[in-house]
Backbone bond lengths (Angstrom), bond angles and torsions (degrees), N, CA, C in turn:
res aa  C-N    CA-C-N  psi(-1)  N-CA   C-N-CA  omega(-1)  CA-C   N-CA-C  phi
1 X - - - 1.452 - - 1.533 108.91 -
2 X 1.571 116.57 132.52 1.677 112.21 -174.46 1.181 105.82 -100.35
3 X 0.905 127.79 131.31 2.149 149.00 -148.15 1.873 87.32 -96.55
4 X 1.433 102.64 -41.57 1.451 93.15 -163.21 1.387 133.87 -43.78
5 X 1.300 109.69 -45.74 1.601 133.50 156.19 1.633 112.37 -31.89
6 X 0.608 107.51 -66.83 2.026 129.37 -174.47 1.965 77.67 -74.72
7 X 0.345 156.77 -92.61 1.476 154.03 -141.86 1.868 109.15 -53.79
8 X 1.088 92.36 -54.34 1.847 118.10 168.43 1.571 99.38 -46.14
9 X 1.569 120.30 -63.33 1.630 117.74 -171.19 1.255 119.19 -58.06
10 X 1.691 99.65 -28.40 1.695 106.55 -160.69 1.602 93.65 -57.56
11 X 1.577 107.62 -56.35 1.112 135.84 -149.95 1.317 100.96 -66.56
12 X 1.092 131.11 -46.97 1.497 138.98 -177.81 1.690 113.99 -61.94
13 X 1.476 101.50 -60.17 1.287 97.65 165.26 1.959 142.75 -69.86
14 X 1.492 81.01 -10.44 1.635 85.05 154.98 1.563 126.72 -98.94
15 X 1.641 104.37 11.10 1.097 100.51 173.10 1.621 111.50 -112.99
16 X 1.286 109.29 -22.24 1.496 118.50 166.54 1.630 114.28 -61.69
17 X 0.992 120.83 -42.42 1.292 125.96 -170.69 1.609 110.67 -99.03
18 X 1.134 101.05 -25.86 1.861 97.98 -177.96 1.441 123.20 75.45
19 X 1.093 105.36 15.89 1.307 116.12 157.08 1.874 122.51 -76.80
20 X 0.856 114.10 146.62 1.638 124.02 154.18 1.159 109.98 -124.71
21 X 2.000 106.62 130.38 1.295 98.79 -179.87 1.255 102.42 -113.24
22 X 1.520 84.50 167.41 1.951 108.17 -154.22 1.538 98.69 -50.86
23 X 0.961 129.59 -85.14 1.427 128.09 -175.56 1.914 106.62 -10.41
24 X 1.451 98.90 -42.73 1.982 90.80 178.66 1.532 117.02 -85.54
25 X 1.585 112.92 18.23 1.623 114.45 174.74 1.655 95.81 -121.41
26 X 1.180 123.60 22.06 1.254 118.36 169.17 1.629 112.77 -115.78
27 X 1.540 117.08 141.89 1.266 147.84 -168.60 1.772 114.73 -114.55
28 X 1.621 91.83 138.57 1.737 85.87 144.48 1.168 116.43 -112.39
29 X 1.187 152.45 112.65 1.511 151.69 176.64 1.337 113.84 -83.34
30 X 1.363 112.91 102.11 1.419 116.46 173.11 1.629 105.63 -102.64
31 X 1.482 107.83 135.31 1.577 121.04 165.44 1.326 120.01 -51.06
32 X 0.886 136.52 117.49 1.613 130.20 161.50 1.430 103.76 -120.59
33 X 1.498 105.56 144.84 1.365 121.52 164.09 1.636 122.61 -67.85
34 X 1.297 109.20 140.32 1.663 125.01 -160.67 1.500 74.22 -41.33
35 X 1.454 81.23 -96.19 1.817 123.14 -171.64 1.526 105.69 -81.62
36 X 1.725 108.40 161.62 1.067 123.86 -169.59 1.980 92.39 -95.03
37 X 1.236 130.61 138.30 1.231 151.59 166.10 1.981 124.01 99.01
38 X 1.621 85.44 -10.30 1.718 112.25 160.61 1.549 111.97 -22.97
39 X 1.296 137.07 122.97 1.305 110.49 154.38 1.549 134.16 -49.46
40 X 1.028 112.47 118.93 1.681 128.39 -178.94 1.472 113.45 -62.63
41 X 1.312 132.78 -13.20 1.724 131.33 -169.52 1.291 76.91 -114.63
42 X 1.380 155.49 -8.55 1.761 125.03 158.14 1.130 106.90 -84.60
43 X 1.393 111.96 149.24 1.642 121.51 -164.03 1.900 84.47 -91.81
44 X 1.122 109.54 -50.08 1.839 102.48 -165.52 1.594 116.25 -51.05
45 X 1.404 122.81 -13.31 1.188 128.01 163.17 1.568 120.42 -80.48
46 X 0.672 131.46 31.60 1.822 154.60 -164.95 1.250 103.61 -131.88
47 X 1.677 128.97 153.26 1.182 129.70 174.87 1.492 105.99 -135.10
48 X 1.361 141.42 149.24 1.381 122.42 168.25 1.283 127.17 -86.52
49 X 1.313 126.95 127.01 1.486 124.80 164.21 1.402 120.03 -123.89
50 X 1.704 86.46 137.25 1.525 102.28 -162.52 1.776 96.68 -113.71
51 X 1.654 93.13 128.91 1.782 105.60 -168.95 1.962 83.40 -105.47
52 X 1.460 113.73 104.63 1.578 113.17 155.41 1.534 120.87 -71.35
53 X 1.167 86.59 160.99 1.896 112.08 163.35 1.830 104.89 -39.71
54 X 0.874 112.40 105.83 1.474 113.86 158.05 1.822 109.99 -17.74
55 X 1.455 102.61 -79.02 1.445 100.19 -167.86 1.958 92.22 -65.41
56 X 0.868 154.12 -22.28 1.782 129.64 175.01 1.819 114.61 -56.39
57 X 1.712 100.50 -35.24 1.623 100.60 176.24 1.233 111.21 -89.49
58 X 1.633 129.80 5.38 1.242 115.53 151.42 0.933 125.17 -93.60
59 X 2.050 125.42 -3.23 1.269 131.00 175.93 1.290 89.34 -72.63
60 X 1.261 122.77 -78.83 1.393 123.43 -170.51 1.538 130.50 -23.54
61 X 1.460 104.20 -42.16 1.443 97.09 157.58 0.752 148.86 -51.32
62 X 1.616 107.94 -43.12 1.308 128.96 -165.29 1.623 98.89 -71.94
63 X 1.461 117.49 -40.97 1.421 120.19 -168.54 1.714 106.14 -76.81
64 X 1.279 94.57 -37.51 1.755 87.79 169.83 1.727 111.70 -62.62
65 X 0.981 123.96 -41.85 1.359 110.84 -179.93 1.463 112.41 -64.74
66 X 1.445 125.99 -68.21 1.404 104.68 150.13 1.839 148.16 -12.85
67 X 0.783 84.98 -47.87 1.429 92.61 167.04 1.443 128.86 -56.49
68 X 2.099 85.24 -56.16 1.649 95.80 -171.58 1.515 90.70 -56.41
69 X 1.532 115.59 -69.64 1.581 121.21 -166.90 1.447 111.85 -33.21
70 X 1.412 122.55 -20.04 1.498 105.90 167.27 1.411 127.27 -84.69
71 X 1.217 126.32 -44.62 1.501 140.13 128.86 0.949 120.21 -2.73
72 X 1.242 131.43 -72.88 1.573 122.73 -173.91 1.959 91.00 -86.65
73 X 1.134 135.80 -24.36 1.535 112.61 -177.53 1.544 107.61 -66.85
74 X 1.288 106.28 -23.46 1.596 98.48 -155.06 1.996 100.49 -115.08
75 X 1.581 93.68 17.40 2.156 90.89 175.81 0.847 115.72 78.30
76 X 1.450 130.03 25.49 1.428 119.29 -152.61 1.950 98.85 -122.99
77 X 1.592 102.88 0.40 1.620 137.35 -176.25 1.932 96.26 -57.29
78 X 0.940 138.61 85.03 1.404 135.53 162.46 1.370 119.83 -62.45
79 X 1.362 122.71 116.89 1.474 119.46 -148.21 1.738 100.89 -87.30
80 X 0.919 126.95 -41.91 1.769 153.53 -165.36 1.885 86.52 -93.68
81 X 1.445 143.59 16.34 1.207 117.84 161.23 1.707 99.60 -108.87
82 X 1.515 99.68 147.75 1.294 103.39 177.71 1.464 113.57 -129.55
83 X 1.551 122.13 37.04 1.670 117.78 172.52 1.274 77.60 -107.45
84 X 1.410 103.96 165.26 1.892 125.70 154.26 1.681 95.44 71.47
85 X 0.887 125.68 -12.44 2.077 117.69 174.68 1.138 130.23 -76.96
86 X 0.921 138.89 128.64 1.609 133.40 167.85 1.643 105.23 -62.00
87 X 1.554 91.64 126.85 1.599 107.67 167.23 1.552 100.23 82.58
88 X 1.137 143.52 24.94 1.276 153.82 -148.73 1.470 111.93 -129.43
89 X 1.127 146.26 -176.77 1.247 132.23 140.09 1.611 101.71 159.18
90 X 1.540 122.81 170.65 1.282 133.15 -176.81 1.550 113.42 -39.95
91 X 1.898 102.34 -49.69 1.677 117.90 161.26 1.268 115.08 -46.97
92 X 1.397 124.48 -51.95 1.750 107.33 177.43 1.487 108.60 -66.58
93 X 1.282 114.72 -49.27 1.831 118.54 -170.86 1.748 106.19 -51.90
94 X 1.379 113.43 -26.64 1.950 112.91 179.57 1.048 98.31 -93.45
95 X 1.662 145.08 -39.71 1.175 124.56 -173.26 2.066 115.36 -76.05
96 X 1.439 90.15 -15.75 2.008 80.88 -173.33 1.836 88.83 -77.39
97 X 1.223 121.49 -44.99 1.817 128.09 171.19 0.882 97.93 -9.09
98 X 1.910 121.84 -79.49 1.184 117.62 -130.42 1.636 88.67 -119.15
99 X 1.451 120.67 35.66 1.654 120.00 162.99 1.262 93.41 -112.42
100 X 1.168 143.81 -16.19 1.743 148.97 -163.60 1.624 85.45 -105.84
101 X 1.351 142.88 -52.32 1.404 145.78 -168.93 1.806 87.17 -69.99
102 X 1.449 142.21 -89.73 0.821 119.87 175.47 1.622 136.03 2.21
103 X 1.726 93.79 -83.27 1.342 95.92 -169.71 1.498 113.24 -57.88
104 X 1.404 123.69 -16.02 1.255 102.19 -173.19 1.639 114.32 -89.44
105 X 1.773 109.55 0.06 0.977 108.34 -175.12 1.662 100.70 -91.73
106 X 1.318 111.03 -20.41 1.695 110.97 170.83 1.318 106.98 -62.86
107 X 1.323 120.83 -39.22 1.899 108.62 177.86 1.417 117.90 -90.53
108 X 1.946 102.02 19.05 1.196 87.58 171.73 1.757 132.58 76.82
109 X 1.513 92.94 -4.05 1.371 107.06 165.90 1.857 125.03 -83.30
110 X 1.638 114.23 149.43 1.836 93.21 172.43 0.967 110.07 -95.86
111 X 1.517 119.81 137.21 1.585 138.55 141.20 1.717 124.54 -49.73
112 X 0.952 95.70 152.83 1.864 104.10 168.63 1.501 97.85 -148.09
113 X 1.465 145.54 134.46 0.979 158.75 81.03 1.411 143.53 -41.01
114 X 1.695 100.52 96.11 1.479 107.19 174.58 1.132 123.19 -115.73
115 X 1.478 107.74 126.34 1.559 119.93 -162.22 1.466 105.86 -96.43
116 X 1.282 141.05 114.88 1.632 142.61 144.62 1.117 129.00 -55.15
């Protein structure tokens, strides 16, 4: 029997209608420890992880791809942001910083960096 079909409707019709159903807002959250040698009887050394419904992380996909595809169809693509991007990350956002801080110190120009 091919699941895909039945999988396709679920998905469709929770996206036509805008519903999420309950079963895809439910979690198991298991504790895991940050780090390995942490004390284990403090709760603040624990992190939560939440294992979803199979079909919710394939909704999610599906809507993330959507999304992006609207975004970049409609210009809305921010070239200099680096949360939420593929291939992106805090590491690209510090290294263009301090290649733009550089160069301006090669022409001899001043920088200011202010961090919030």
């Amino acid at each position: 029997m091919e699941l895909v079909p039945y999988i396709t409707k679920i998905i469709n019709e929770s996206l036509a209608t805008g519903v999420l159903p309950d079963i895809f807002k439910r979690a198991i959250v298991t504790p895991l420890l940050k780090k390995p040698g942490l004390d284990e009887t403090d709760l603040k050394n624990f992190r939560p992880v939440s294992n979803l419904n199979f079909l919710s992380k394939i909704l999610e996909k599906v809507v993330l791809g959507q999304v992006l595809k609207h975004v970049k169809s409609n210009g809305f693509d921010e070239v200099l942001q680096s949360a939420y991007k593929m291939h992106h990350s805090t590491e690209t956002a510090l290294l263009k910083v301090t290649s733009d801080i550089l160069d301006l110190v090669d022409d001899k120009n001043l920088s200011l960096c202010c961090l919030i």
